[in-house]
N, CA, C and O atoms as a Maestro MAE file, in Angstrom:
{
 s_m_m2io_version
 :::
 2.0.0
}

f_m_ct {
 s_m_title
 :::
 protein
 m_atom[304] {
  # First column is atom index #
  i_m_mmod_type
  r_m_x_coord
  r_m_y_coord
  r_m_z_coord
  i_m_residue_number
  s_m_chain_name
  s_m_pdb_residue_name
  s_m_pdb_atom_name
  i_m_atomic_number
  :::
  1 25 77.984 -30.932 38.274 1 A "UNK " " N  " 7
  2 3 78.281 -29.816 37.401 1 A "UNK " " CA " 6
  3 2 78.545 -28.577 38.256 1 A "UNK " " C  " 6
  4 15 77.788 -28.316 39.191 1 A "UNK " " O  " 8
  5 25 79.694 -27.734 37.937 2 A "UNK " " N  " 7
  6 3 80.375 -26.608 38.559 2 A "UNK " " CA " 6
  7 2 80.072 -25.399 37.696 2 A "UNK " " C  " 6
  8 15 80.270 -25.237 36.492 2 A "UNK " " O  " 8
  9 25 79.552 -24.601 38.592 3 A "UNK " " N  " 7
  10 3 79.494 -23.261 37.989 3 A "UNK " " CA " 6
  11 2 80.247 -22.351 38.235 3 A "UNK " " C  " 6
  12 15 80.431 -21.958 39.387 3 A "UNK " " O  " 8
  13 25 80.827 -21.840 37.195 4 A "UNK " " N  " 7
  14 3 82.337 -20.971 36.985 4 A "UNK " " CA " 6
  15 2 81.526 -19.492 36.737 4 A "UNK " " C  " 6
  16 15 80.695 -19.260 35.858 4 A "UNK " " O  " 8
  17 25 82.171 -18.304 38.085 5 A "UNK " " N  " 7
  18 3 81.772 -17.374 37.559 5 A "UNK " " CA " 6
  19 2 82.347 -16.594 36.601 5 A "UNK " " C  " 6
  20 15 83.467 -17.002 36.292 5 A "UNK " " O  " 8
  21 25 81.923 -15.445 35.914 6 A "UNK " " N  " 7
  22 3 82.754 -14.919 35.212 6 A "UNK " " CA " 6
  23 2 83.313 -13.736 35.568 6 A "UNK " " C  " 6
  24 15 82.538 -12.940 36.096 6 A "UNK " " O  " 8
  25 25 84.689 -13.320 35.397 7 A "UNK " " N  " 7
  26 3 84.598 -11.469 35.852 7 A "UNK " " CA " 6
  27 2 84.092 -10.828 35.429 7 A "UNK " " C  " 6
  28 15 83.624 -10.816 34.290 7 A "UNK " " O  " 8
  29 25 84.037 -10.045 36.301 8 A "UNK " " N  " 7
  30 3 82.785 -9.027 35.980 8 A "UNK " " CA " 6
  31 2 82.967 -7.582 34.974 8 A "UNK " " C  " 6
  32 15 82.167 -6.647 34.935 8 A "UNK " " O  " 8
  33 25 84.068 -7.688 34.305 9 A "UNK " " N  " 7
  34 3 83.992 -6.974 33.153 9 A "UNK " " CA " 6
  35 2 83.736 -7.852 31.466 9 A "UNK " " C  " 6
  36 15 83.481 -7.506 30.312 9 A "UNK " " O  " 8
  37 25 84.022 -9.308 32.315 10 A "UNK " " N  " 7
  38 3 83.875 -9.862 30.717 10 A "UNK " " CA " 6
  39 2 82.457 -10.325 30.565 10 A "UNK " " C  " 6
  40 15 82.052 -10.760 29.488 10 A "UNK " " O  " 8
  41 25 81.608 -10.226 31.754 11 A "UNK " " N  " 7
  42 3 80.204 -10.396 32.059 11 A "UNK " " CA " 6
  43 2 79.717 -8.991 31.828 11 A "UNK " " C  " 6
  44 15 78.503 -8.946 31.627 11 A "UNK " " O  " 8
  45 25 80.376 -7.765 31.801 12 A "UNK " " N  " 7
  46 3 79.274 -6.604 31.489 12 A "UNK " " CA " 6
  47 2 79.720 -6.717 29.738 12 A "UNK " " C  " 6
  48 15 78.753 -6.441 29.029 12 A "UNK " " O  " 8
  49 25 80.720 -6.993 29.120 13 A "UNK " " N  " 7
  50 3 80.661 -7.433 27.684 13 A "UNK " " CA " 6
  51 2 79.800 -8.340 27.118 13 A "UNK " " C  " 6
  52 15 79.352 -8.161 25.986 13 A "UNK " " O  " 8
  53 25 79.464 -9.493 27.927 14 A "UNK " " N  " 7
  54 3 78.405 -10.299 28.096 14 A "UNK " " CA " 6
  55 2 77.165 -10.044 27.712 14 A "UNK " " C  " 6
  56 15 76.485 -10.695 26.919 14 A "UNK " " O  " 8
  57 25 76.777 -8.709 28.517 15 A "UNK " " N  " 7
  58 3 75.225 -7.935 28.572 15 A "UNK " " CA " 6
  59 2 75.620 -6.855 27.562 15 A "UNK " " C  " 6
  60 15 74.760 -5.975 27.551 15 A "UNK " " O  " 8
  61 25 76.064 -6.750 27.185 16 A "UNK " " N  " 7
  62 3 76.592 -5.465 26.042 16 A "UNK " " CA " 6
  63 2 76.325 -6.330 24.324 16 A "UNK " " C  " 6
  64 15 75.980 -5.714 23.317 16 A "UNK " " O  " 8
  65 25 76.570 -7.720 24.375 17 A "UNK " " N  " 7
  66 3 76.941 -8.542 23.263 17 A "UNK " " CA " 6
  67 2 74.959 -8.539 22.854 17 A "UNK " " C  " 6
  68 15 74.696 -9.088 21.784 17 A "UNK " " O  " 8
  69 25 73.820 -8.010 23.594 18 A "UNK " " N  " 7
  70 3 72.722 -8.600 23.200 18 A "UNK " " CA " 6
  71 2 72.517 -6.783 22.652 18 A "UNK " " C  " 6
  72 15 71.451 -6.760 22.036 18 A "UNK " " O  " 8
  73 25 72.951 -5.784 22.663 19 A "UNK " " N  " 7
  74 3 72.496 -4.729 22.372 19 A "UNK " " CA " 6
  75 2 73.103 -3.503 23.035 19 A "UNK " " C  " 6
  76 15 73.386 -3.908 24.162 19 A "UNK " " O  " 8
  77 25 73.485 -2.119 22.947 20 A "UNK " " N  " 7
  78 3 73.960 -1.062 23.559 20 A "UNK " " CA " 6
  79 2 72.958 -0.303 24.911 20 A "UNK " " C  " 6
  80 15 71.827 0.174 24.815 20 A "UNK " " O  " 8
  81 25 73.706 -0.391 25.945 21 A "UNK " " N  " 7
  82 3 72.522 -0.082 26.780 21 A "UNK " " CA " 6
  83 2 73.573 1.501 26.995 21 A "UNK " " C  " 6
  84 15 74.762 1.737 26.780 21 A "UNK " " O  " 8
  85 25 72.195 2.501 27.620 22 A "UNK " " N  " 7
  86 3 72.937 3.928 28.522 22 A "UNK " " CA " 6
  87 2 73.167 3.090 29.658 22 A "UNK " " C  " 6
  88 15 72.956 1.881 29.755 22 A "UNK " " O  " 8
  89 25 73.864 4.301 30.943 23 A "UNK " " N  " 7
  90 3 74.393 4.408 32.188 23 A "UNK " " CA " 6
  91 2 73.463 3.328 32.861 23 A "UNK " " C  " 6
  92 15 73.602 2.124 33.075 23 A "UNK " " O  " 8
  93 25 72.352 4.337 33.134 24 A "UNK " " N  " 7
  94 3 71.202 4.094 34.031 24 A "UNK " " CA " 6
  95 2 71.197 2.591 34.071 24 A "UNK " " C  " 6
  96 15 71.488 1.797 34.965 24 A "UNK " " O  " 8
  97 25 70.645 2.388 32.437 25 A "UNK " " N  " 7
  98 3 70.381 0.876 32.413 25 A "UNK " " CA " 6
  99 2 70.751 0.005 32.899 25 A "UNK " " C  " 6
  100 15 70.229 -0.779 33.692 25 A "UNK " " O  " 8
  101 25 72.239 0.096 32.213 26 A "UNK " " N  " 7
  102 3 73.611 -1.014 32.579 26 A "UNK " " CA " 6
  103 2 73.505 -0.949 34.513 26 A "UNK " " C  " 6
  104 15 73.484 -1.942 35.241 26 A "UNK " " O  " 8
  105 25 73.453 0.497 34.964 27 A "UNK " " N  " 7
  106 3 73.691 -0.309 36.402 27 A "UNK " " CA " 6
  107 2 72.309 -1.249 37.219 27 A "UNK " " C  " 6
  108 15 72.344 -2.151 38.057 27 A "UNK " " O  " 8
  109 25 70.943 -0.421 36.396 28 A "UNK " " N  " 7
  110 3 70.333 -1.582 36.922 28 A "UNK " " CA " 6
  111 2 70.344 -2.521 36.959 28 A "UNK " " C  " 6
  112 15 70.205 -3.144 38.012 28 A "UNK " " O  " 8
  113 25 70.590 -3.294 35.312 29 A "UNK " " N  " 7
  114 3 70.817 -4.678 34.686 29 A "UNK " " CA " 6
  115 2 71.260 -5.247 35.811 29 A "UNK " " C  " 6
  116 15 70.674 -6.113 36.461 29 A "UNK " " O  " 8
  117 25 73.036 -4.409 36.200 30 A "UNK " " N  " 7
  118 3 74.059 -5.123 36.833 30 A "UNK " " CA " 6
  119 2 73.896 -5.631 38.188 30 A "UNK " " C  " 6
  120 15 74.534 -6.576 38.653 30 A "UNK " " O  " 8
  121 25 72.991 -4.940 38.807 31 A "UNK " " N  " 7
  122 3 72.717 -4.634 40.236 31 A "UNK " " CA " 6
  123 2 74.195 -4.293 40.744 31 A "UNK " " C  " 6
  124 15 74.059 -4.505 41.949 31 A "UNK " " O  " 8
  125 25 75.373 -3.939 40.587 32 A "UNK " " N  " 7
  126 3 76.482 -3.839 41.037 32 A "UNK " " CA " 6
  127 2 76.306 -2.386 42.088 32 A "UNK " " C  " 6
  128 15 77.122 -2.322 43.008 32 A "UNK " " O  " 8
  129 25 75.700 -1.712 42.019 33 A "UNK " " N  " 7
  130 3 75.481 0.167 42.151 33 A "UNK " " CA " 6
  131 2 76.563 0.723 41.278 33 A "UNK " " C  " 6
  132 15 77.530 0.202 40.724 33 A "UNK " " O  " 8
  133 25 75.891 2.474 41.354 34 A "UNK " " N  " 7
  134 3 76.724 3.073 40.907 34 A "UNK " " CA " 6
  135 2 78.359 3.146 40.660 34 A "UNK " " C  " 6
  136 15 79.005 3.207 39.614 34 A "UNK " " O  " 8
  137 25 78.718 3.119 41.890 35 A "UNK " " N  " 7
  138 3 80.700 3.280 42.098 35 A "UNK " " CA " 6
  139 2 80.812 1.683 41.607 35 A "UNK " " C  " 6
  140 15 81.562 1.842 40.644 35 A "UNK " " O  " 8
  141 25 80.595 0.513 41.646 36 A "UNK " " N  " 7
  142 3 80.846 -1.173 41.346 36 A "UNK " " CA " 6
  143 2 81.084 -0.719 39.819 36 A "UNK " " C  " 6
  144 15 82.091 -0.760 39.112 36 A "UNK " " O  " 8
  145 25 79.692 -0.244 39.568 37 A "UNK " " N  " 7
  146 3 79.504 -0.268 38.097 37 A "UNK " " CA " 6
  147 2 80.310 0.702 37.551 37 A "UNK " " C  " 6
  148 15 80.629 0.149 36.498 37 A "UNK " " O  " 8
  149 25 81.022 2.094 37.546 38 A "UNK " " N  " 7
  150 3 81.860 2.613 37.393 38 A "UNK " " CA " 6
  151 2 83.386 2.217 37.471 38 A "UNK " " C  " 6
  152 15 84.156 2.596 36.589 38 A "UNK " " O  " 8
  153 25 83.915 1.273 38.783 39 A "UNK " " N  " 7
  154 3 84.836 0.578 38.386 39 A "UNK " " CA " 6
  155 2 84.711 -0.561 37.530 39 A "UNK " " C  " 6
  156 15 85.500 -0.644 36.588 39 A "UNK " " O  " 8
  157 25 83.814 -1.493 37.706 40 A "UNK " " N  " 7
  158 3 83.674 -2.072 36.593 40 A "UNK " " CA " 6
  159 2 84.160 -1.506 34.920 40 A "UNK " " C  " 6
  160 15 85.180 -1.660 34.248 40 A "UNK " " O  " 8
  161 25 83.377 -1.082 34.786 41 A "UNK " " N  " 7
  162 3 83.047 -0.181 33.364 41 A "UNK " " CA " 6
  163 2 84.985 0.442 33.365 41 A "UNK " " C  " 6
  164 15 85.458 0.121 32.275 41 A "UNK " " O  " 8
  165 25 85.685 0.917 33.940 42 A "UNK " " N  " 7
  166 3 86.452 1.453 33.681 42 A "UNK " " CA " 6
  167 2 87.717 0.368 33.631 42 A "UNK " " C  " 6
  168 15 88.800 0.666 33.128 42 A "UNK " " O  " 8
  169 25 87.443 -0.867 34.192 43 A "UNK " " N  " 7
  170 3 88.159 -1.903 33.513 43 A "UNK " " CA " 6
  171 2 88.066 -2.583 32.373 43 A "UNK " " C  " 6
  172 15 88.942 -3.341 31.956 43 A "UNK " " O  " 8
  173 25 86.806 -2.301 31.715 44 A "UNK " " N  " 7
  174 3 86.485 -3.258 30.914 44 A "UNK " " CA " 6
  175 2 86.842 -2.232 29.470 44 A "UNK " " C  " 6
  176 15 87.064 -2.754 28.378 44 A "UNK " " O  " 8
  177 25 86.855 -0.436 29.717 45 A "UNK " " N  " 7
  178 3 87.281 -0.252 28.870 45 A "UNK " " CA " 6
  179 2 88.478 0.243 28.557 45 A "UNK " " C  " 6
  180 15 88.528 1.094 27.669 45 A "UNK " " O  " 8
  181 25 89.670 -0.179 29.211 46 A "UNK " " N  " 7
  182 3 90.595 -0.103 29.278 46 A "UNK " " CA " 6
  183 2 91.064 -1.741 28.778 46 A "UNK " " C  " 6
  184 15 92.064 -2.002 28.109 46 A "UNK " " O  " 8
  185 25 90.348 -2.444 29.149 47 A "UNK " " N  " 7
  186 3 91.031 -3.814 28.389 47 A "UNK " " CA " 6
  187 2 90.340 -4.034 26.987 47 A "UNK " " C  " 6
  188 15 90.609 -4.920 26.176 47 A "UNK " " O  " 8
  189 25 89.260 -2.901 26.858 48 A "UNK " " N  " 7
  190 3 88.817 -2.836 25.171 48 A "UNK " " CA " 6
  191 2 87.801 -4.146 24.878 48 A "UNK " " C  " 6
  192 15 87.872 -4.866 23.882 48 A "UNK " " O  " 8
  193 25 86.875 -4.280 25.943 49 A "UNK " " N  " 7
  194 3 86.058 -4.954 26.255 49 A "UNK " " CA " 6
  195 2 84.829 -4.704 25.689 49 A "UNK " " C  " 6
  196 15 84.050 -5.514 25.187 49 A "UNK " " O  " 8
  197 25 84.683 -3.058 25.859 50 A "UNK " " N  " 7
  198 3 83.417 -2.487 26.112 50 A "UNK " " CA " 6
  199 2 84.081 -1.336 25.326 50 A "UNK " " C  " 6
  200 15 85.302 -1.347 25.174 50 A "UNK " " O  " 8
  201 25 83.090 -0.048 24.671 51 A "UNK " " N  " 7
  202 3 82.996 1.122 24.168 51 A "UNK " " CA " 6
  203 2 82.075 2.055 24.805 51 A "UNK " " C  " 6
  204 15 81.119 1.777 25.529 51 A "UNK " " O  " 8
  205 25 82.548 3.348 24.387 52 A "UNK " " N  " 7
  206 3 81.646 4.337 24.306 52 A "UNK " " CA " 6
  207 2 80.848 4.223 22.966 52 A "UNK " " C  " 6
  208 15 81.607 4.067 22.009 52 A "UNK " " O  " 8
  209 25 79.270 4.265 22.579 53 A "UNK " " N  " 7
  210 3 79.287 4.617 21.484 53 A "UNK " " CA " 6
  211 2 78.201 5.954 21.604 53 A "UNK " " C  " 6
  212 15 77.605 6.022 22.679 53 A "UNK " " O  " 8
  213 25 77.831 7.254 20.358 54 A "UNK " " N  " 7
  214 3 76.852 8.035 20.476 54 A "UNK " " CA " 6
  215 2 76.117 7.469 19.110 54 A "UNK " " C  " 6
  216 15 76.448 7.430 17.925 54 A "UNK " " O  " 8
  217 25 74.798 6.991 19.963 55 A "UNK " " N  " 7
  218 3 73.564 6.634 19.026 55 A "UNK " " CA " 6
  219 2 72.645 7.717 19.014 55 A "UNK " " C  " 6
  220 15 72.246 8.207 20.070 55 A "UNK " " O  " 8
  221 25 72.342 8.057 18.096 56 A "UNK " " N  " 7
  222 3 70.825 8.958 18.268 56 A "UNK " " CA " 6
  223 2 71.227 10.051 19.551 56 A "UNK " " C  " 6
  224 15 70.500 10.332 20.504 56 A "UNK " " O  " 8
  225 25 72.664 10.596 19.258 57 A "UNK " " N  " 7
  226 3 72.523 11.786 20.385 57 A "UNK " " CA " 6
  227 2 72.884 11.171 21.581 57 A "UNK " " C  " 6
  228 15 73.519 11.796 22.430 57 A "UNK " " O  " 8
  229 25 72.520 9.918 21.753 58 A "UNK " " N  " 7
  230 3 72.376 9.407 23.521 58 A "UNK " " CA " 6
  231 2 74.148 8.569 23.281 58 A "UNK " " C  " 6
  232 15 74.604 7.892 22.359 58 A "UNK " " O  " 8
  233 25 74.843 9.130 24.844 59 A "UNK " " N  " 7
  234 3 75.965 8.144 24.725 59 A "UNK " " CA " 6
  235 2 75.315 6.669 25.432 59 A "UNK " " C  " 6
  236 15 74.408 6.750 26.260 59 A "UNK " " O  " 8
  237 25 75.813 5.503 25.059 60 A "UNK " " N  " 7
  238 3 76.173 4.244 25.453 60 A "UNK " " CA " 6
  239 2 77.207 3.838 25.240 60 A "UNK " " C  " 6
  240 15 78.139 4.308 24.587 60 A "UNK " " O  " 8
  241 25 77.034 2.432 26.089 61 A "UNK " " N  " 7
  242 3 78.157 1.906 26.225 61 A "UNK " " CA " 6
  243 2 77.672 0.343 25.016 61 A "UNK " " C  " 6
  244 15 76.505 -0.044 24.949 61 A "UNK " " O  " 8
  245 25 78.646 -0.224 24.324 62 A "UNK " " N  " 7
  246 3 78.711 -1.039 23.537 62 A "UNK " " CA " 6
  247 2 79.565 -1.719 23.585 62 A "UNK " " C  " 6
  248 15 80.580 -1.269 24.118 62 A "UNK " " O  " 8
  249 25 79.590 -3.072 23.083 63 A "UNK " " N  " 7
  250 3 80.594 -4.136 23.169 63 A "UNK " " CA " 6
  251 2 81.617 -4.311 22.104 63 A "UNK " " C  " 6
  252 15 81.386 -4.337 20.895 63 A "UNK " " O  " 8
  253 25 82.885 -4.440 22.742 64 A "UNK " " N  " 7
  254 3 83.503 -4.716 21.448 64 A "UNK " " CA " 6
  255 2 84.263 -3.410 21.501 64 A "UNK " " C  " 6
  256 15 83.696 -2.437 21.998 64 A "UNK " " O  " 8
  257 25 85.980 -3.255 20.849 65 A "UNK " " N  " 7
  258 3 86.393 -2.132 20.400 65 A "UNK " " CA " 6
  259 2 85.768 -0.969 19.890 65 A "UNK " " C  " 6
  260 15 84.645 -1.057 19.392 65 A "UNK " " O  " 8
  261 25 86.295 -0.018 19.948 66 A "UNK " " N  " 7
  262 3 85.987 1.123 19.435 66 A "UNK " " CA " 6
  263 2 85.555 0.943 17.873 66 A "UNK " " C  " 6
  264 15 85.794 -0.229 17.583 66 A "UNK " " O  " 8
  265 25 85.135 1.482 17.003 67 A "UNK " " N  " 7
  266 3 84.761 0.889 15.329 67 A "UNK " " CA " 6
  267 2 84.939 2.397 14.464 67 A "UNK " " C  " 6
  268 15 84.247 2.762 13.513 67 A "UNK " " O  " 8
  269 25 86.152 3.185 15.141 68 A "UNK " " N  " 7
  270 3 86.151 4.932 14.855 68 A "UNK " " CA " 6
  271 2 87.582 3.662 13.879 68 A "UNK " " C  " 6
  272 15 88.197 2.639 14.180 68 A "UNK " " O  " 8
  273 25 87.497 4.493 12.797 69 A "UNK " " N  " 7
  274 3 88.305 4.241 11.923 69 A "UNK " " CA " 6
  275 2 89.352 5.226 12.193 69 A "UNK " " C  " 6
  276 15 88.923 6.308 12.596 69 A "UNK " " O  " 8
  277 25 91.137 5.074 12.020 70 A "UNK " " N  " 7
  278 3 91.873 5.979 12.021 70 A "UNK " " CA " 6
  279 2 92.557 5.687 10.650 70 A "UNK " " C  " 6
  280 15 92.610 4.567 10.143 70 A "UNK " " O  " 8
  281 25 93.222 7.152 9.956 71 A "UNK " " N  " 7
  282 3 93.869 6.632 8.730 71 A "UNK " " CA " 6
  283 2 95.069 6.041 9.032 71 A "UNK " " C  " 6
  284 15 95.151 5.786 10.234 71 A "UNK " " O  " 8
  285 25 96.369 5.619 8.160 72 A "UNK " " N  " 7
  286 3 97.628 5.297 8.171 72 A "UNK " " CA " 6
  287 2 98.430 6.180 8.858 72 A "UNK " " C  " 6
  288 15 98.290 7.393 8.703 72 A "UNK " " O  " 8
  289 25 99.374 5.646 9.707 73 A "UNK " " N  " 7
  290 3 100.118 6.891 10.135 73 A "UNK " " CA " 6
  291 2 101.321 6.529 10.196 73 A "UNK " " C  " 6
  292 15 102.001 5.888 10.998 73 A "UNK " " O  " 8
  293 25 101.513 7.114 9.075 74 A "UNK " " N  " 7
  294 3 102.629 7.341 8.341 74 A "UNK " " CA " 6
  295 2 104.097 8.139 8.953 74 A "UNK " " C  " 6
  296 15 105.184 7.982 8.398 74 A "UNK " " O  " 8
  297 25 103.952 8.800 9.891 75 A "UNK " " N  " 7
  298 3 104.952 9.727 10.584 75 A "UNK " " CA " 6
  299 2 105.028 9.044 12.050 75 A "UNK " " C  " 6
  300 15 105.255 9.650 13.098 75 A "UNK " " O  " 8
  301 25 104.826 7.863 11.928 76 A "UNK " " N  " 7
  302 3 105.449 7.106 13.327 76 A "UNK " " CA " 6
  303 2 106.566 6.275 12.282 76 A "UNK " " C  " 6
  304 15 107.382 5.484 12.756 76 A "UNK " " O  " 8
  :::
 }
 m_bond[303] {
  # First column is bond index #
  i_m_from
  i_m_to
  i_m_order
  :::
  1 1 2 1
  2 2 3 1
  3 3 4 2
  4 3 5 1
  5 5 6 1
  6 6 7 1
  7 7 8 2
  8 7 9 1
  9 9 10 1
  10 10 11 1
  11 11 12 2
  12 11 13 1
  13 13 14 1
  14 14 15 1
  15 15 16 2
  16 15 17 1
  17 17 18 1
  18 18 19 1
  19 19 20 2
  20 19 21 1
  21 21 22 1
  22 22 23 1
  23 23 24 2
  24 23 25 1
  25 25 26 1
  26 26 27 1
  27 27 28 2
  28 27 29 1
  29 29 30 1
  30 30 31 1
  31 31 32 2
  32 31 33 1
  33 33 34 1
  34 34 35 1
  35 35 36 2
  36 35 37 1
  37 37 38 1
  38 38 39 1
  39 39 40 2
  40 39 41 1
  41 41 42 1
  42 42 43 1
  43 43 44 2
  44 43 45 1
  45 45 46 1
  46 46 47 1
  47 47 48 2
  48 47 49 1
  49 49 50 1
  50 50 51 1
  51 51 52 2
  52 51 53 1
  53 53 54 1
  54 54 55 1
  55 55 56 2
  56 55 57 1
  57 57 58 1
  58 58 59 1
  59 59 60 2
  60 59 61 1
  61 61 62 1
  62 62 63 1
  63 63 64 2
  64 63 65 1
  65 65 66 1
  66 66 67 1
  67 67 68 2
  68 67 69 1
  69 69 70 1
  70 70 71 1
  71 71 72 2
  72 71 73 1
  73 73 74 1
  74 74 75 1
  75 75 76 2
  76 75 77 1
  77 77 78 1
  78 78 79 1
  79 79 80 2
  80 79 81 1
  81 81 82 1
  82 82 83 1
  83 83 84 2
  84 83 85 1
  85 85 86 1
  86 86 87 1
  87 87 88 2
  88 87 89 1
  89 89 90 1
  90 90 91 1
  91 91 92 2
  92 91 93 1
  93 93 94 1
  94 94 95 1
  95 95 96 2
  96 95 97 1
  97 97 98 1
  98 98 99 1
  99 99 100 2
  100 99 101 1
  101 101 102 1
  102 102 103 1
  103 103 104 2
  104 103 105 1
  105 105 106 1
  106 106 107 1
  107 107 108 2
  108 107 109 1
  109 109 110 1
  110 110 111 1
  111 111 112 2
  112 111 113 1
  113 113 114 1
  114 114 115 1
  115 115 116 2
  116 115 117 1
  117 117 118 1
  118 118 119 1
  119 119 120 2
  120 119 121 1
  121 121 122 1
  122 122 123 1
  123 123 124 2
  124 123 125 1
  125 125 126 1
  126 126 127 1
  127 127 128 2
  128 127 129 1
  129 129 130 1
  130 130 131 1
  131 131 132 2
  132 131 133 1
  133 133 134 1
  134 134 135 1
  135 135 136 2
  136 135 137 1
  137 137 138 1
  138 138 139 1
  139 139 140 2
  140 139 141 1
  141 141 142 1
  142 142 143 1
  143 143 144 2
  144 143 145 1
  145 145 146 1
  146 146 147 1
  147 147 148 2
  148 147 149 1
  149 149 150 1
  150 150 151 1
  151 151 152 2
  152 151 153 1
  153 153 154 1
  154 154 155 1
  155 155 156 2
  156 155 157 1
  157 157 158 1
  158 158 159 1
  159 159 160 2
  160 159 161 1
  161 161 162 1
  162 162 163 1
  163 163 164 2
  164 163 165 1
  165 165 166 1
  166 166 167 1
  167 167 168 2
  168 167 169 1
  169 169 170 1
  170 170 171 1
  171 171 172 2
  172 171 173 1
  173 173 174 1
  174 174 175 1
  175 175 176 2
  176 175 177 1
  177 177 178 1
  178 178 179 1
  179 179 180 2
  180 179 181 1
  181 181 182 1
  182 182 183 1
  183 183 184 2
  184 183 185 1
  185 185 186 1
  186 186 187 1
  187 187 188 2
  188 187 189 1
  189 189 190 1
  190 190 191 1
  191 191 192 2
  192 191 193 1
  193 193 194 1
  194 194 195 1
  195 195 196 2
  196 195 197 1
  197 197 198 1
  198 198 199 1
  199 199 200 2
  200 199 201 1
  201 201 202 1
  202 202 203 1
  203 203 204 2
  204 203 205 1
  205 205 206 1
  206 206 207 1
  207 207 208 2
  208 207 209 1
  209 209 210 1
  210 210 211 1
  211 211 212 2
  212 211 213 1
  213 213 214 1
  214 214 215 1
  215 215 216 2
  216 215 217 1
  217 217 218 1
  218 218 219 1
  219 219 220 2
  220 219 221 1
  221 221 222 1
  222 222 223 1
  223 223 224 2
  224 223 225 1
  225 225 226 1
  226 226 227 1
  227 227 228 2
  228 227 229 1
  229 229 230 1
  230 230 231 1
  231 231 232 2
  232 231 233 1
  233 233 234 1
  234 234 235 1
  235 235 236 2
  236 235 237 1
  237 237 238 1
  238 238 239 1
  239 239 240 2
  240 239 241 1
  241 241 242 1
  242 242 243 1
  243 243 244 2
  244 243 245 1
  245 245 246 1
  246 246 247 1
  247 247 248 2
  248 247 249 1
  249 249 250 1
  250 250 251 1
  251 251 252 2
  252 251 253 1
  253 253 254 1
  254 254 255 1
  255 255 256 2
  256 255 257 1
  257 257 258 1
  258 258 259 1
  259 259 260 2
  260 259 261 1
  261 261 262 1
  262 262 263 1
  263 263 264 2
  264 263 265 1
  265 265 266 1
  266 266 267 1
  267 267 268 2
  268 267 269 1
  269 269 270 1
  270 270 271 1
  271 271 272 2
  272 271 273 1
  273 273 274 1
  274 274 275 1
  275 275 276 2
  276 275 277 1
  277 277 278 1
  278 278 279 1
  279 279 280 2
  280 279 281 1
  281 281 282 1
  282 282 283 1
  283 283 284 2
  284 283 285 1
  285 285 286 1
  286 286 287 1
  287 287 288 2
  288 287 289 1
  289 289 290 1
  290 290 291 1
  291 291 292 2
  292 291 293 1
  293 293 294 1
  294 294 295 1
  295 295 296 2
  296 295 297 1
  297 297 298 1
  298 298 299 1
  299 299 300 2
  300 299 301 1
  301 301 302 1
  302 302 303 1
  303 303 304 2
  :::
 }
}
């Protein structure tokens, strides 16, 4: 049996899928450090992997698209 790793933005979606963690957290979780975990993070939300969300005041990061509703737009 072969173990396949995963990339490492669809693995911080991975750790995102059990609950919303802050900054701090996520880079401990990751052990990646700071700058890893910053590029990381900035791929994953650019491929819409991962979110910003504000809970209780505190930003995190969350899995999954954005969930901000936009209306119809009608003037495109």
């Amino acid at each position: 049996m072969t173990t396949q790793l995963l990339p490492r933005p669809v693995a911080l979606a991975k750790l995102l899928e059990h609950g919303p963690m802050r900054h701090t957290e996520a880079v401990l979780c990751c052990g990646w450090g700071w700058e890893g975990f910053r590029h990381v993070a900035h791929q994953a939300l650019e491929a819409k992997l991962v979110t910003f969300a504000n809970i209780g005041g505190t930003r995190v990061y969350r899995a999954g698209p954005s969930k901000r509703r936009r209306g119809p737009q009608s003037w495109l």
